[in-house]
C-alpha positions as CSV (number, residue, x, y, z in Angstrom):
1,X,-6.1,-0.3,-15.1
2,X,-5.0,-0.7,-11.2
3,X,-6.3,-3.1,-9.2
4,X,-8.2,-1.0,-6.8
5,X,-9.7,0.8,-9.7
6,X,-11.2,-1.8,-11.9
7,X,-12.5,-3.3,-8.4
8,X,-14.4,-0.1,-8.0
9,X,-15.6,0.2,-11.7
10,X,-16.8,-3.5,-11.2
11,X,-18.8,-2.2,-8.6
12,X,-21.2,-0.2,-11.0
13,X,-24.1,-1.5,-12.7
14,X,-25.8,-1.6,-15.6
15,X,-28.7,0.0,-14.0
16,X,-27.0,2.3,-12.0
17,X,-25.2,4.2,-15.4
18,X,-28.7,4.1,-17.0
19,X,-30.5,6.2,-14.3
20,X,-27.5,8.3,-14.4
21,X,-27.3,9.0,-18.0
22,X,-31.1,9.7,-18.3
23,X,-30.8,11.8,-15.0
24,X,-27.7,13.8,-16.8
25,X,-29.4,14.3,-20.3
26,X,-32.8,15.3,-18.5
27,X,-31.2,16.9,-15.2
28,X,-34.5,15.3,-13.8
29,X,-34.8,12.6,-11.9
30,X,-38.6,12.3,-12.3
31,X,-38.4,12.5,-15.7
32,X,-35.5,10.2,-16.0
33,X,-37.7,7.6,-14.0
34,X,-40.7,8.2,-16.4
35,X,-38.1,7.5,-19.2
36,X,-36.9,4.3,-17.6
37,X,-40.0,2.9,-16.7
38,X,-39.1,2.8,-12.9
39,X,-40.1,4.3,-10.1
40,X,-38.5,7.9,-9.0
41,X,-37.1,6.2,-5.8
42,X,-35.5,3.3,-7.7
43,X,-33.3,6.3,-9.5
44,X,-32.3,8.3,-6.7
45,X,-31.1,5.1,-4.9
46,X,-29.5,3.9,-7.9
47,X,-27.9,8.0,-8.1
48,X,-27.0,7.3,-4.6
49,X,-24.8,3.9,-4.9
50,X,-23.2,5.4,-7.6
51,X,-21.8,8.5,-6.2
52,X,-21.0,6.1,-2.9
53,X,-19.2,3.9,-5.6
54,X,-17.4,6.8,-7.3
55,X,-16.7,8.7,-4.3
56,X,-18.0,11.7,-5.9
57,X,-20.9,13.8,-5.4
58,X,-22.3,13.8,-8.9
59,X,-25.4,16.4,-8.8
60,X,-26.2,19.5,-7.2
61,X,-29.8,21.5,-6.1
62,X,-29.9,24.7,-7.3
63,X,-33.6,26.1,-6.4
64,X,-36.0,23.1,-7.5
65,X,-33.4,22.1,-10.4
66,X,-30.3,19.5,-10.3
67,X,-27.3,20.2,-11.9
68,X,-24.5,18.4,-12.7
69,X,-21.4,18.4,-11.0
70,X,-18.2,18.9,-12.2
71,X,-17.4,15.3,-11.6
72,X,-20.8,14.6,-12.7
73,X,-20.0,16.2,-16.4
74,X,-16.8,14.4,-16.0
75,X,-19.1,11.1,-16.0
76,X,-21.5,12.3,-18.4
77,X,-18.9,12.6,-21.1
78,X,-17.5,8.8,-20.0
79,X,-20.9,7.6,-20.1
80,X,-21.4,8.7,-23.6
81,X,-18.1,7.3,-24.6
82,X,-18.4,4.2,-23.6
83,X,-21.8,4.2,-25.5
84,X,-20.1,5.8,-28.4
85,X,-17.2,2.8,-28.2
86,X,-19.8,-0.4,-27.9
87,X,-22.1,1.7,-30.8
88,X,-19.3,1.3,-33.3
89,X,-18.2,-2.2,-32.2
90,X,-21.7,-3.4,-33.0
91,X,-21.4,-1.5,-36.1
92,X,-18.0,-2.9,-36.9
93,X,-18.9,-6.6,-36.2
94,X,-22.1,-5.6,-38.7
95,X,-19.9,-4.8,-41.2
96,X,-17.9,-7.8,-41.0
97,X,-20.8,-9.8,-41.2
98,X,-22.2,-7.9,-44.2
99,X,-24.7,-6.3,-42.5
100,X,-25.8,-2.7,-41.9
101,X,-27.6,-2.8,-38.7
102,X,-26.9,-0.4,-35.4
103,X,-28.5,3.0,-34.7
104,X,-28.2,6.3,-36.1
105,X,-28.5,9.3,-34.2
106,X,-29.8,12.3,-35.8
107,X,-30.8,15.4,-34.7
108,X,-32.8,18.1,-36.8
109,X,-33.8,21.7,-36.5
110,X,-37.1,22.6,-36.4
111,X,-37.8,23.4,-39.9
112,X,-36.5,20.5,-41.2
113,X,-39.0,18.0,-39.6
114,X,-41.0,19.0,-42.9
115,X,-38.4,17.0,-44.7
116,X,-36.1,15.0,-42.8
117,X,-38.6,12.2,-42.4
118,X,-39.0,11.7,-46.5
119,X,-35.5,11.6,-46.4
120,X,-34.9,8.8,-43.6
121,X,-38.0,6.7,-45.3
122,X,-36.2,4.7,-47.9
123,X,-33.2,4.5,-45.7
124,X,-34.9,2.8,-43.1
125,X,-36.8,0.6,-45.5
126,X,-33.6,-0.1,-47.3
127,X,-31.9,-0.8,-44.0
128,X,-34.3,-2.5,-41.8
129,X,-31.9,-3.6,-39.1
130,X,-30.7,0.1,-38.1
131,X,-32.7,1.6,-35.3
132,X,-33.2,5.6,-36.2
133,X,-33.4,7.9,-33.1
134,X,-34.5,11.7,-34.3
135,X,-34.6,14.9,-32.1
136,X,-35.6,17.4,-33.7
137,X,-34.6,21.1,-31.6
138,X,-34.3,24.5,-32.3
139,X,-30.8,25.7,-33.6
140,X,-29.6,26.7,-30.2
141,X,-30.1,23.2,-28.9
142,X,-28.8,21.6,-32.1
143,X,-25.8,23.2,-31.6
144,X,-25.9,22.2,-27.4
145,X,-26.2,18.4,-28.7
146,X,-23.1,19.0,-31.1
147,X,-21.2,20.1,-28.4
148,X,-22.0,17.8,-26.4
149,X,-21.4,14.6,-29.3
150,X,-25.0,12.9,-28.5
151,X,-25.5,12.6,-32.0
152,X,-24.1,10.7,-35.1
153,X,-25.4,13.9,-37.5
154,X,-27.1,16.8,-37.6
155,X,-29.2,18.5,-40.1
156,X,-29.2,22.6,-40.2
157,X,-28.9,25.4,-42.5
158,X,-26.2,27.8,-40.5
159,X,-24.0,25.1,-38.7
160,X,-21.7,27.1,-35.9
161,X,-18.2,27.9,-37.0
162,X,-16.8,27.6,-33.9
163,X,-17.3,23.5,-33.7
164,X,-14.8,21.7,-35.5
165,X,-17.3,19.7,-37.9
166,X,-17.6,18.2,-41.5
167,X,-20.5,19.0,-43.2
168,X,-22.4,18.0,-46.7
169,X,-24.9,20.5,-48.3
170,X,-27.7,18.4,-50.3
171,X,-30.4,20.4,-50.4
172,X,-31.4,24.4,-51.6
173,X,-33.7,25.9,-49.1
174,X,-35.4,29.2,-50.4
175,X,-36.7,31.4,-47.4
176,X,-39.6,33.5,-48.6
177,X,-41.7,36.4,-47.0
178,X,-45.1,35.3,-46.5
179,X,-48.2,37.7,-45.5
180,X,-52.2,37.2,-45.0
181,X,-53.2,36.2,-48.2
182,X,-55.9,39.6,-47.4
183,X,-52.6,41.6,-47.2
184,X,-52.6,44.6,-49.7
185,X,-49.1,43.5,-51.6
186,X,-49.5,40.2,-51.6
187,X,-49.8,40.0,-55.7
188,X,-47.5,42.6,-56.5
189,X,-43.9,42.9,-57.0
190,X,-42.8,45.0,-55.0
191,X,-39.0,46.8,-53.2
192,X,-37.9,45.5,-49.8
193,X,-37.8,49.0,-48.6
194,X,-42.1,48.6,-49.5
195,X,-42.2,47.0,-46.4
196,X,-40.3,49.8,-43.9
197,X,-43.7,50.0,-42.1
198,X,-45.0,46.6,-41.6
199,X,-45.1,44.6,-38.6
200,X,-42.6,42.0,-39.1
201,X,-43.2,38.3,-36.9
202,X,-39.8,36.3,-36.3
203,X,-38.8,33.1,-35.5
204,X,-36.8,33.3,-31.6
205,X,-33.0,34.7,-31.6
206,X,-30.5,31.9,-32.3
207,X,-33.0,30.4,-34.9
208,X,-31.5,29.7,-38.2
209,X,-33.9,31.3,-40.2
210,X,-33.9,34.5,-38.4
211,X,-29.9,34.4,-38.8
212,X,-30.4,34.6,-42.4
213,X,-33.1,36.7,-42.7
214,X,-31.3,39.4,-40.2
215,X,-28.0,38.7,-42.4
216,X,-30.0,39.1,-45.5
217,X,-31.4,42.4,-44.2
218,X,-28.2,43.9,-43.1
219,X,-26.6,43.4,-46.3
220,X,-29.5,45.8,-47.9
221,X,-29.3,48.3,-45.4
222,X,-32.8,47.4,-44.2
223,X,-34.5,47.5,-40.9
224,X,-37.4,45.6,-39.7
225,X,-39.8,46.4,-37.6
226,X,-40.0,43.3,-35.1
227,X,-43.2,43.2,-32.9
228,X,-43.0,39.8,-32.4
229,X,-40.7,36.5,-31.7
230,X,-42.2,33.1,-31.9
231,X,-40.7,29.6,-31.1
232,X,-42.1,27.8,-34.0
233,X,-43.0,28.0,-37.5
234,X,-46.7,26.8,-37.3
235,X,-47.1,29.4,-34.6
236,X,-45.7,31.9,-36.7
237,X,-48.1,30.5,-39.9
238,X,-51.1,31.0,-37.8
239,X,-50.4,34.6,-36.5
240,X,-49.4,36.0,-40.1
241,X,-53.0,34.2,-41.6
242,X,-54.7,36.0,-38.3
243,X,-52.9,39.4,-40.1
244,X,-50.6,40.1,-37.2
245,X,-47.8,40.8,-39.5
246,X,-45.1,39.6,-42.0
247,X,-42.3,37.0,-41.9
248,X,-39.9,35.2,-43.2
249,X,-39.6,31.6,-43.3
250,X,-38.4,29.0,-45.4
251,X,-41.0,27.7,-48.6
252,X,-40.7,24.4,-47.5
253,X,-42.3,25.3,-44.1
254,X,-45.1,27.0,-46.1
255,X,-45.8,24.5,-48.9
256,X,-44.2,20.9,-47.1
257,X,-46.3,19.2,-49.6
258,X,-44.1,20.4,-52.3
259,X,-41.0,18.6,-50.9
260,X,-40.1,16.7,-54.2
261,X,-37.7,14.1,-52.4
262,X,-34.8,14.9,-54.9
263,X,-31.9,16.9,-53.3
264,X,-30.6,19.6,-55.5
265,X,-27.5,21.5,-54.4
266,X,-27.0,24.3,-57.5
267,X,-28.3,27.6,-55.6
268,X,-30.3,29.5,-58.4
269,X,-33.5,31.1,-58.7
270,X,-34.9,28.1,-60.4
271,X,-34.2,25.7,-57.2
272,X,-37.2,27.7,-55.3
273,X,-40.1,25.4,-55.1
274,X,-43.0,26.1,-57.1
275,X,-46.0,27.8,-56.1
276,X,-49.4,26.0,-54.8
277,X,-51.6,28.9,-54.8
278,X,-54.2,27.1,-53.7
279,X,-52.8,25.3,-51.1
280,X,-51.7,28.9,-49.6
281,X,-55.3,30.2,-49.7
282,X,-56.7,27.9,-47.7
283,X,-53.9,28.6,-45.2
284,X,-54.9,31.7,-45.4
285,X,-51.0,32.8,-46.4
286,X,-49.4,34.3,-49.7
287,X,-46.1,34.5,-50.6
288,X,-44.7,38.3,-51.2
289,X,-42.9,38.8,-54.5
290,X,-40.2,40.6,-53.3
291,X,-37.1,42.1,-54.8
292,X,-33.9,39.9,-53.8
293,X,-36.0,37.1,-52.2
294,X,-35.9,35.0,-52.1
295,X,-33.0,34.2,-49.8
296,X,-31.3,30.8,-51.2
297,X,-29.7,29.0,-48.2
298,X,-28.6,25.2,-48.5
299,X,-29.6,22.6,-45.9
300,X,-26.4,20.6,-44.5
301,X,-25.8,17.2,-42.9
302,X,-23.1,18.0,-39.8
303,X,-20.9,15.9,-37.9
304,X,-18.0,16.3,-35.6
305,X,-14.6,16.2,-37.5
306,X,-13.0,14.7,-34.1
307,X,-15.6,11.9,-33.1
308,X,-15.3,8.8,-35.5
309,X,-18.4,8.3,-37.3
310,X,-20.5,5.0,-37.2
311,X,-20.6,2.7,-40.0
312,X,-24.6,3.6,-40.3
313,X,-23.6,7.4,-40.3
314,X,-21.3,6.4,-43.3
315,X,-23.9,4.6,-44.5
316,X,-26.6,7.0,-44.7
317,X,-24.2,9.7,-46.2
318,X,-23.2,7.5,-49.1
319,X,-27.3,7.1,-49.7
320,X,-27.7,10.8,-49.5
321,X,-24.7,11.7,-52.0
322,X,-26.3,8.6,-53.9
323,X,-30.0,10.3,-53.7
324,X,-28.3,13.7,-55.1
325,X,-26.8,11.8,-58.1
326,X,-29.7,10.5,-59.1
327,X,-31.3,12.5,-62.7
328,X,-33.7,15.1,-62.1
329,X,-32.6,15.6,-58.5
């Protein structure tokens, strides 16, 4: 590294790439204070000295948001880097010590906060010197934070095929149509085309769920009629008890107490979780017996084929294949 350079890296502080990184990942200073524990002047100088020390402008207004520069992205991406770097050094030097300690990075659609957390449990309790960080996003925003590489893994049900990745399916994930449990055809069996008329409710475009269930529907030749689009599943549980229409979403969503904590990967009708009648009453919700549903989908684990994975991200995928080899799973 020249001279003049590493004189000028020298320069920046600790504190200094902190407020920046928060200020980057939040494009918010007063969040990235709030974050930081620190006071929304203490960041802005901090923002300040390091441009001055960089040389470049690193943000921009745009209205009342900030945006990063194109230098500012450029820093961004060495930030996380360097972060990535001393993460697998710590994990490396673990390792050689025989222990399995560092942090794992996860991220999570939505639907999958139903499960993901019985599924990190015994990890974590097995593994009590890792520290577990867990987003959990809709697809589009899983997809944003795979692009971007803040996370060791990421679990979906569509990953994007235009992201060079590695992926492990461990788990079958039935998606079912669910309707008031007052709803006419609720305990018949009954044609897709049955349902022509009614109001169909759907998770927001992009979501994973409604990917399949739009896939699903154009490979019957069948067209919904979509009233509504809602950003969560609870949202969309409560509006289809209230009678405001039909949906799709996946059984474990419906029934999360069913989640039987062994991961199947064979994608037959007899992977679909089994019914809890009673459990739906009260929710006011019943599951449709529909022809072709319901749609069998496999949950994945994700991570980028080009970013080196931590020894705790290779550790919690051997626990996972381990978890599927397991009898009755």
């Amino acid at each position: 590294m020249p001279a003049l350079t590493l004189a000028r890296f020298q320069r920046i502080t600790p504190q200094q790439l902190r407020a920046f990184e928060a200020t980057a990942r939040l494009l918010s200073v007063t969040k990235a204070a709030q974050e930081l524990y620190v006071s929304q002047p203490t960041v802005s100088v901090q923002l300040r000295e390091l441009a001055v020390t960089t040389g470049q402008r690193l943000f921009e207004t745009t209205g009342r948001q900030i945006r990063l520069t194109q230098a500012g992205e450029e820093l961004y991406k060495a930030v996380r880097e360097v972060a990535a770097c001393w993460q697998r050094f710590e994990s490396r030097i673990a390792e050689i010590n025989g222990l399995v300690s560092g942090r794992l990075r996860i991220a999570a659609v939505t639907t999958a906060e139903y499960f993901v957390p019985d599924l990190l449990g015994p990890f974590s309790a097995a593994h009590q010197g890792v520290e577990i960080e867990l987003a959990i996003e809709n697809r589009d925003r899983i997809v944003g934070r795979l692009t971007q590489g803040m996370d060791d893994l990421a679990v979906m049900m569509m990953p994007p095929d235009d992201l060079p990745l590695d992926r492990m399916q461990f788990q079958v994930n039935p998606l079912v149509i669910i309707a008031s449990s007052k709803h006419a055809l609720v305990n018949k069996t009954i044609e897709l085309s049955d349902l022509s008329n009614e109001r169909w409710l759907m998770r927001e475009p992009g979501s994973g769920t409604r990917m399949a269930a739009e896939q699903h529907f154009t490979e019957q030749g069948f067209k919904p009629n979509v009233v509504m689009s809602l950003g969560s599943n609870e949202a969309i549980k409560h509006s289809v008890a209230a009678g405001l229409g039909i949906a799709v979403l996946s059984q474990l969503a419906v029934q999360p107490a069913l989640w039987s904590g062994s991961y199947s990967t064979t994608v037959t009708a007899q992977n679909t979780l089994p019914s809890d009648a009673g459990a739906l009453l009260q929710a006011g919700l019943g599951i449709m017996q529909v022809k072709d549903f319901p749609i069998l989908r496999h949950w994945s684990v994700v991570w980028r084929k080009d970013n080196p994975l931590s020894a705790t991200a290779r550790h919690f995928l051997d626990y996972l294949q381990a978890s599927q080899a397991q009898p009755n799973s």
